[in-house]
C-alpha positions in Angstrom: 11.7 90.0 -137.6 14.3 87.3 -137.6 13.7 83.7 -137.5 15.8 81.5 -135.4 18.2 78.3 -137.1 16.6 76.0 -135.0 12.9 77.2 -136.6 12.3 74.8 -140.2 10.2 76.1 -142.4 6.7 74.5 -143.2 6.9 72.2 -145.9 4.0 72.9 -148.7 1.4 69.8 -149.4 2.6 68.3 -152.8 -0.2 69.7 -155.6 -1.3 66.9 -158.3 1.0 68.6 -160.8 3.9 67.7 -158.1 3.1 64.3 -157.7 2.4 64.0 -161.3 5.9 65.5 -161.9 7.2 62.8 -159.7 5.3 59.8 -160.8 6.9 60.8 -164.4 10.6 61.1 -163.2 9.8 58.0 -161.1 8.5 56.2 -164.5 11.9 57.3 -165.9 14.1 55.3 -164.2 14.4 52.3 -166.1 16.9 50.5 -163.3 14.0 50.8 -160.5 11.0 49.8 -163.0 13.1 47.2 -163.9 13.3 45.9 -160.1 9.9 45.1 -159.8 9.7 41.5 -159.4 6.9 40.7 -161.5 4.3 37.5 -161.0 2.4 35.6 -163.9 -1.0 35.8 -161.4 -1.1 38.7 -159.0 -0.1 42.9 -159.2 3.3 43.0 -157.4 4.3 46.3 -155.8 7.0 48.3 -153.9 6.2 51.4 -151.9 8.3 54.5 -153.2 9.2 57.9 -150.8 7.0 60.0 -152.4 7.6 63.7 -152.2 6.6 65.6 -149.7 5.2 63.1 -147.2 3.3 61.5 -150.0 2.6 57.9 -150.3 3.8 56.4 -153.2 3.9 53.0 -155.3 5.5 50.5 -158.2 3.3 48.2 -159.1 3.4 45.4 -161.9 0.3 44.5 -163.5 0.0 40.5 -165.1 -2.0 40.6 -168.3 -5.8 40.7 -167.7 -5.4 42.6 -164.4 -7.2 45.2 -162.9 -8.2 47.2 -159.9 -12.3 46.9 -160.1 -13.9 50.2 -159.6 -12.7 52.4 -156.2 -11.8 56.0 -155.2 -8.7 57.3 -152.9 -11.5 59.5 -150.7 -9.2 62.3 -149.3 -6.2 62.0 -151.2 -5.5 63.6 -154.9 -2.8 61.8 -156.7 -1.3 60.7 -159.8 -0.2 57.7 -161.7 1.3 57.0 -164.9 2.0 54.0 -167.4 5.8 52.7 -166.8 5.9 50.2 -169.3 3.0 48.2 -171.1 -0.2 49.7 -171.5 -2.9 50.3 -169.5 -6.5 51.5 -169.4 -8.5 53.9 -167.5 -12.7 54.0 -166.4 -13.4 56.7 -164.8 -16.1 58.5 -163.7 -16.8 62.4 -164.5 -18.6 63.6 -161.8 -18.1 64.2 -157.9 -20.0 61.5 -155.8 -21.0 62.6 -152.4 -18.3 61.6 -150.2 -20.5 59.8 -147.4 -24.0 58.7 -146.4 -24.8 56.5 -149.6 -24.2 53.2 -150.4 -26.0 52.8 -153.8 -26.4 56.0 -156.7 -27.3 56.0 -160.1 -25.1 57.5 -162.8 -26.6 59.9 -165.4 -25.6 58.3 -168.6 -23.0 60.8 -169.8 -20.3 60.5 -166.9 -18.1 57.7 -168.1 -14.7 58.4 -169.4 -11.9 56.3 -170.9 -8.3 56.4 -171.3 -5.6 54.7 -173.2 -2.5 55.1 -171.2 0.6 53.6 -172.6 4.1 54.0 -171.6 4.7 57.6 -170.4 1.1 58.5 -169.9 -0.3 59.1 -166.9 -3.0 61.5 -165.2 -3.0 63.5 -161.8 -7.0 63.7 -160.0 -8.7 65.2 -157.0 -10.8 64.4 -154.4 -13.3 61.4 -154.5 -12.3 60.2 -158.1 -14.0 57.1 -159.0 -11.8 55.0 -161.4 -10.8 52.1 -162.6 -7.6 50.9 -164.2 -6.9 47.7 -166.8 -3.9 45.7 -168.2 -6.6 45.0 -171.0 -3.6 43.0 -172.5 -3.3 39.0 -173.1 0.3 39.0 -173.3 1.8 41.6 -171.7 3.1 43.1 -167.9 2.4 46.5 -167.4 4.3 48.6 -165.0 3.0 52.1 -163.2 4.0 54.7 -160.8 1.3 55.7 -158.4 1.3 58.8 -155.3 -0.9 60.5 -153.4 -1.7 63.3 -150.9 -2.3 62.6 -148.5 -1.1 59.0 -147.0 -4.6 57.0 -148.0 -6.5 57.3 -145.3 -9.0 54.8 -146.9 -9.9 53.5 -150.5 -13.8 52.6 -151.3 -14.3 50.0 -153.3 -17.6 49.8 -155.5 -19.1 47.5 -157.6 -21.2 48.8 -161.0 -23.6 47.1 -163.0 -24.4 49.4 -165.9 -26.0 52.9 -164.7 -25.7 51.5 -160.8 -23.0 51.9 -158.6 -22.3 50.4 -155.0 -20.5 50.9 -151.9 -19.3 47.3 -151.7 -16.4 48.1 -148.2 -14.1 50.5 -147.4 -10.1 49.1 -147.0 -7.9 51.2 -144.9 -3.7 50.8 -144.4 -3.6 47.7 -142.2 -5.7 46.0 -144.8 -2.7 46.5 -148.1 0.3 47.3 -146.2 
């Protein structure tokens, strides 16, 4: 069998380990990180070309910032500390993906991580997380992707054991 010039191969899906892989050689590049106009008040960003039709971001983090609890639904990604530190809530444990719009957490699915520069994490499905610039003084820079595009991102609110759908943003609402 013989396949035509004019035929293009199907390009694979990027994995988390691609994206992570990316995110890191992204983080790298100390000519881009340092392009990120930075603000005193507000996360800055700049959308990246992510690889493999991924959707991809730079984004600058003022001291005592953070994103409040969400998930990507769909999309697995990856993200990693460019400069600065930050931290990471997250949950350990897949939430049902629709059809709720309160649960209560068993007591062991918290996690934490410290992620300074050149740390970072790849995650599935649903994963419910937060992330911090716990600091006082301090920017911190990160480089984020995911698989696909975001079709949405949840955002909850959580007082201790409860969590809650609070609304769902989707492109038009961050782009």
């Amino acid at each position: 069998m013989s396949v035509s010039p004019s035929a293009s191969p199907a390009v694979a899906a990027p994995t988390q380990a691609d994206l992570l892989d990316f995110v890191r050689r992204t983080a790298a590049d100390a000519e881009l990180i340092s392009s990120l106009p930075l603000d005193p008040e507000g996360r800055t960003w700049i959308r990246l070309e992510g690889p493999g039709g991924s959707e991809a971001w730079l984004i600058g983090w003022p001291p005592g910032t953070g994103t409040g609890w969400h998930d990507h639904a769909e999309s697995v990604g990856a993200f990693l500390t460019a400069a600065g530190e930050l931290k990471e809530h997250a949950l350990a444990a897949r939430l049902p993906a629709d059809g709720w719009k309160t649960l209560e957490l068993s007591d062991d699915v918290d996690r934490e991580r410290e992620l300074p520069a050149g740390k970072g994490r790849a995650f599935g499905h649903h994963h419910v997380h937060e992330v911090l610039n716990e600091s006082t003084e301090q920017h911190a820079i990160s480089v984020h992707a995911y698989y696909p595009p975001l079709p949405q991102i949840r955002r909850y609110s959580r007082t201790g054991q409860i969590l809650r759908l609070e609304h769902v943003e989707r492109p038009e609402d961050w782009q």
